[in-house]
Every structure is written in C-alpha cells, then in structure tokens.
C-alpha positions in Angstrom: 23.6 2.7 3.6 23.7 -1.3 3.7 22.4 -3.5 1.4 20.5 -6.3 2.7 19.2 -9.7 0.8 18.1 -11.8 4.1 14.0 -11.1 3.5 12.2 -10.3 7.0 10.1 -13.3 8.3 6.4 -12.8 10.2 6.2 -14.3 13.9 5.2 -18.0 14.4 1.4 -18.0 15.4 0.3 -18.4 19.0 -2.5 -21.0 19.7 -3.9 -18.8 22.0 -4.1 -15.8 19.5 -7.5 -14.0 18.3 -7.7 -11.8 15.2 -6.5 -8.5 16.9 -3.9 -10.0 17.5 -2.8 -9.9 13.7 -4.0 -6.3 13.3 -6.4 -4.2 12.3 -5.8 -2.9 8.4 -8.2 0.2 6.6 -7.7 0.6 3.4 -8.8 4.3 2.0 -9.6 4.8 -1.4 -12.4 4.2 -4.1 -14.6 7.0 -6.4 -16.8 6.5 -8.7 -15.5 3.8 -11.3 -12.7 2.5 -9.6 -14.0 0.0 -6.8 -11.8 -2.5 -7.9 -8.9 -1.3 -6.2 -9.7 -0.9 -2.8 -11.3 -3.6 -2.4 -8.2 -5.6 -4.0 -5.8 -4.0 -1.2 -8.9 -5.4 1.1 -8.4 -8.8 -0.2 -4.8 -8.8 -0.3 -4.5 -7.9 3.7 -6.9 -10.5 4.3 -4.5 -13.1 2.5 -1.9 -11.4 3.8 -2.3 -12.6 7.4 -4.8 -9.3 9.2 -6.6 -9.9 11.3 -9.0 -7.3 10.8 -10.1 -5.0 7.7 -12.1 -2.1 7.0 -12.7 -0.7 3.4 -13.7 2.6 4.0 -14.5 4.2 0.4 -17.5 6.9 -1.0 -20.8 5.8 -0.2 -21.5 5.6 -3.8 -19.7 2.7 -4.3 -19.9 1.3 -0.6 -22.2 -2.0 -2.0 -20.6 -2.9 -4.7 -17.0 -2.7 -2.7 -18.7 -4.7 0.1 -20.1 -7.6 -2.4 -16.4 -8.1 -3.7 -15.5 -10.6 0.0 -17.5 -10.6 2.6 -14.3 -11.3 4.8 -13.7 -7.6 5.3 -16.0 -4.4 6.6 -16.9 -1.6 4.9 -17.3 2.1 6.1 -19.1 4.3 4.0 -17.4 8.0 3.5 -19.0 11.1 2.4 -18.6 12.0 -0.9 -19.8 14.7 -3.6 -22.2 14.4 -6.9 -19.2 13.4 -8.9 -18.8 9.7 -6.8 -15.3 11.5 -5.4 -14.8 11.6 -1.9 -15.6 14.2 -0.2 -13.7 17.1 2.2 -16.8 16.2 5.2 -15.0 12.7 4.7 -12.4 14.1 6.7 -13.9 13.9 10.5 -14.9 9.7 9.7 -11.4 9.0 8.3 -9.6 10.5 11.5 -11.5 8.4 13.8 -10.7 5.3 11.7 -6.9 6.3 12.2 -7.6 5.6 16.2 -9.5 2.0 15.8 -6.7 0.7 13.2 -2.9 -0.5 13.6 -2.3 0.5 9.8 -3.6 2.9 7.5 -3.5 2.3 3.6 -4.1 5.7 1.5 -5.3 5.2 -2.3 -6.4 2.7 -4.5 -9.1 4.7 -6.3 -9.1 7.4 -4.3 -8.6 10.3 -6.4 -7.0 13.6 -6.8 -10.2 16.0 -6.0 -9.9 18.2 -2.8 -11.2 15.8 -0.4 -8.6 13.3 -1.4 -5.8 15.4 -1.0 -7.2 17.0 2.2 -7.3 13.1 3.7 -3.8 12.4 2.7 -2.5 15.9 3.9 -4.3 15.4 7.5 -3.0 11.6 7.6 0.7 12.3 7.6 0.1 14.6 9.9 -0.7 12.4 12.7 2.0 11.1 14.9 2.7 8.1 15.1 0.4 6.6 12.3 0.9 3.9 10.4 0.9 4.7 7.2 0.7 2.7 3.5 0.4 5.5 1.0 0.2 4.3 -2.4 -1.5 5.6 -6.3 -3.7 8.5 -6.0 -2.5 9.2 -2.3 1.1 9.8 -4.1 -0.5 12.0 -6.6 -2.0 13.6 -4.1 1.1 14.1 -2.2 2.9 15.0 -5.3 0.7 18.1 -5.6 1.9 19.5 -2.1 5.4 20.9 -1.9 7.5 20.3 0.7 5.0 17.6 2.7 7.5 15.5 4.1 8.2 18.8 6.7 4.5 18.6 7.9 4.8 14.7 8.3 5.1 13.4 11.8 3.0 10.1 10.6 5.1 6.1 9.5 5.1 6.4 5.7 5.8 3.5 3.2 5.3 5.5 -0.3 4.9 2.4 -2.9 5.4 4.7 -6.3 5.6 3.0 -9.5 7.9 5.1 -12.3 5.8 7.7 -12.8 4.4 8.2 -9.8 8.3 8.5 -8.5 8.8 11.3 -11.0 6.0 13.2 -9.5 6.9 12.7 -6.0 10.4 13.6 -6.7 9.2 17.0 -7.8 7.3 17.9 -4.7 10.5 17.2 -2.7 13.7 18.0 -4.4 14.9 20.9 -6.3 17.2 18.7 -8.4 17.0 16.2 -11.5 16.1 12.9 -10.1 19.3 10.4 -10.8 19.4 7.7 -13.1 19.5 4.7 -11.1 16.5 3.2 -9.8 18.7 2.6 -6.0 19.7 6.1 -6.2 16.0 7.1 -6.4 15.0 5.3 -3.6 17.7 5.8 -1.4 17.7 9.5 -1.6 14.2 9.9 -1.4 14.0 7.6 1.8 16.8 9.6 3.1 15.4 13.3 2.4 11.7 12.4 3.5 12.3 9.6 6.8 9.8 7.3 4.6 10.2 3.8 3.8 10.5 4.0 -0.5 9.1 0.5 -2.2 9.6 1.8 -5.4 8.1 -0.5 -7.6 9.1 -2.0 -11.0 11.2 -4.8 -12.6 13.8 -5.6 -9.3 11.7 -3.7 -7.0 14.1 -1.5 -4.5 12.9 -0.9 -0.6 15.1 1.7 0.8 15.0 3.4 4.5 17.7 5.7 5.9 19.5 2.9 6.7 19.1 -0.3 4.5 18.2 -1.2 0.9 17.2 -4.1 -0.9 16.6 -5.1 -4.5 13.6 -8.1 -4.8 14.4 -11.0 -6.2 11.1 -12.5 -7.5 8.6 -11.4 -10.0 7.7 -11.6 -13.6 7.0 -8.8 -16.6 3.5 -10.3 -16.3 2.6 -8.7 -13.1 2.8 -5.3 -15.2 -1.0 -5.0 -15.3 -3.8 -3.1 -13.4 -4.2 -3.6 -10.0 -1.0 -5.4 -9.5 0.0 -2.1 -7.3 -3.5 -2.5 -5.4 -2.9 -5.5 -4.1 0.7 -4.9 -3.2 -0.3 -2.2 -1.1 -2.9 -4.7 0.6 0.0 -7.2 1.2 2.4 -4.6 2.8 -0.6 -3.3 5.0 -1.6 -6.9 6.4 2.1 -8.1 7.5 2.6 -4.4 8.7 0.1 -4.8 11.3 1.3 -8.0 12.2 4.3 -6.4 14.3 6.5 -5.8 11.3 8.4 -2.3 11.5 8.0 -1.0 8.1 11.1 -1.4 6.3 10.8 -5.4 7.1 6.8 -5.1 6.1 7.7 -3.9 2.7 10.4 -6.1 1.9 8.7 -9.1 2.6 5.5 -7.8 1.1 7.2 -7.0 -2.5 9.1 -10.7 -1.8 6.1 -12.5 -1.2 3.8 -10.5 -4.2 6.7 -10.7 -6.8 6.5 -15.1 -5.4 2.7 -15.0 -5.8 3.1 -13.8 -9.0 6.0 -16.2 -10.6 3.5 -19.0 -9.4 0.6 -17.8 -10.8 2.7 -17.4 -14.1 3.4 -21.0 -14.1 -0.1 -21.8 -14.0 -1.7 -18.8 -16.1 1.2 -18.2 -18.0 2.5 -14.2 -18.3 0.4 -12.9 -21.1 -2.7 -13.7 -19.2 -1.9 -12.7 -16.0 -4.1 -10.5 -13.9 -4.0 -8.8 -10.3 -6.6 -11.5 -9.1 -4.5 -14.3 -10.1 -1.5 -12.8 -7.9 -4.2 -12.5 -5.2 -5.7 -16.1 -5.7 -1.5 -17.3 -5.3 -0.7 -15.6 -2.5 -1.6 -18.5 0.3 1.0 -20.7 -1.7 3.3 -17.7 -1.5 3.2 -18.0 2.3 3.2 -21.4 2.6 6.8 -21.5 0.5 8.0 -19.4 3.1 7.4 -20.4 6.3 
C-alpha cells in the first residue's frame, strides 16, 4: 500500500470541446421529503466541471427537484404512495446506466425495496461507473456479501456510521481502530475506491491511500455528503479513474469549504455555501 499526497489534476480544456465531452453525470436518489439532496449532488456536478446532468428522482418530487437549477435535467421515476421509489423504477434506471459516463446512487433515496433493488442491480453491471453514497450504503449495508455480485466501478463515500454498517455486511471481524485501517481494508476486501469521510478524510484503493488535507469542523452539517458525492461524480466523468476522481473531489470540497468559512464563518456554515465556493475552489487549483 503507498501513501500518496500529490492531489490528481483534471485535463486542460480543448477549444474545440462540447459538453459530452466533460461527461454525462445521473444522480439517483430523492423520496418524499428529501429533495434537497439530489438535487445538491446535481448542482455540485454542474460546478464540478459535467458536462451533462440528469436528476432522475420519484415523480413525486420530480418539480420541485427540477425548480432547484435549471442547468440540469430531470427524469421522473416510478414510485409508490409513500413518495419512495419504486421496484417498476427499476427498467428506467437501467437504461439511464447506458446514456451516462457516471452513475451516483443516494442522496434521498431511501431504504424501501425499490431502493435497495436499484442499488443491488447497479453493481451488478459491468463496467459501470459507480458513485454510491447515503441511503445507497444503507442499502448496500443490508445485503451480505454484495461485493461478490459486484462487477460495476464503486467509489463508496461512507461517513462514520455509515462505515460501521458497511463493515458488517462485508467482514466477519471487529472493524479496527484507525480510520486508514478502515479504509484500506475495506478497499482491499471489496475492489472499491473507499472515501471515507470525516475530519482528514482517507481515499484508499488496493493500491494507494491518501489523507485530505483541507476542510473545516463547519462542513459537519446536512448535505455536506450530498454535494461531495456531486463533486466526485462531475470530475469522474471527466476522464478521471476513480481513485484520482475522489481524491481530488474530497481536496477540492474540503478547499470550497475552508473558503466559505472565511467568509461565513464555521458556525454558520451550510452545504450551499460549500456549493456557492466551489468555482473559487477550482480556480485556486488550476
């Protein structure tokens, strides 16, 4: 295992370049009182540098998801009296998976059967790209011994919590301590990319680690993890393989958010103000 600290860099811009050429992003999620997340991975892809995205959520909730930017599209899926999505959803999000370069599975999307029954049939498909992220880790996390059946690119993005759970569905054995260890082994055991997420956020493959270096305590609050996800999406469809896609993404989020700090300060701090600082979190970069 080597540790790196050099963060990945996206490819200069042709002049002759048209928006597939950045990548086509679909984000997956949404129910019935959580539109707010999907459509900030949506937003966050945008900023992030995609050239194309979808928001393909329950049709419950497809308007007020759409009014949130009109920069992106939105797909309506089927979904049951409850505002979850539904199993029927199934057939609509497979054909997505062939008009897309990157798949993000989550924000909002549930535990209910037709959530986990999406998630299930996405790591299944070979060669997908694959973001999976909040309720598509939970949803994971109720399947033992998935990472057999996968065949599909996986970045998991699991907060604390979300790591215990996943840990459970995979391993027989206590989870270790340290937050590397976690990572490492878990990247190791299921062939996924591992940003697990937190103060020093670690991305860990089967072959590299690193520990981010930017970031603030005041990015702790909801939807921070939404528009992560987003961020690693967009630059994965970009070209990035995925263990560069999620180390820049969690560099460039943790930047967005220490600038937003300086102007908002860390108390008041919210996922949209890490969205709004994401174009100077670029710029710093290039």
């Amino acid at each position: 295992m080597r540790t790196v600290s050099d963060v990945a860099r996206l490819p200069v811009r042709e002049t002759d370049s048209h928006k597939g050429t950045f990548g086509k992003v679909c984000v997956i999620g949404g129910q019935v009182g959580m539109s707010g997340a999907p459509a900030l991975s949506g937003m966050a892809a945008l900023r992030s540098g995609a050239g194309l995205v979808r928001v393909a959520v329950g049709k419950s909730i497809l308007n007020v998801v759409a009014s949130f930017d009109p920069c992106y599209t939105t797909i309506a899926l089927a979904d049951n009296e409850n505002g979850e999505v539904s199993e029927t959803a199934v057939g609509c999000v497979m054909e997505l998976c062939k008009d897309n370069d990157v798949i993000a599975a989550g924000p909002g999307l549930g535990t209910g059967r037709g959530a986990r029954r999406i998630v299930n049939s996405l790591i299944e498909i070979q060669g997908l790209r694959l973001v999976v992220d909040a309720d598509g880790l939970n949803c994971l996390a109720k399947e033992n011994g998935w990472h057999e059946r996968k065949k599909a690119s996986v970045i998991l993005t699991p907060h604390p919590g979300e790591m215990g759970r996943i840990w459970k569905s995979v391993f027989r054995k206590d989870m270790p301590a340290g937050r590397n260890d976690q990572a490492v082994m878990l990247a190791e055991e299921t062939g996924c990319t591992v940003v697990l997420k937190g103060a020093q956020t670690v991305v860990a493959d089967s072959e590299k680690v690193y520990v981010n270096t930017t970031g603030n305590a005041g990015m702790a609050t909801a939807g921070s993890g939404d528009v992560l996800t987003g961020v690693i999406a967009g630059i994965a469809g970009q070209g990035l393989c995925d263990f560069d896609a999620a180390q820049l993404g969690v560099y460039i989020h943790g930047l967005a958010g220490d600038i937003a700090a300086e102007k908002y300060g860390q108390i008041s701090l919210t996922a949209k103000d890490i969205l709004k600082k994401l174009p100077k979190a670029f710029m710093r970069i290039v």
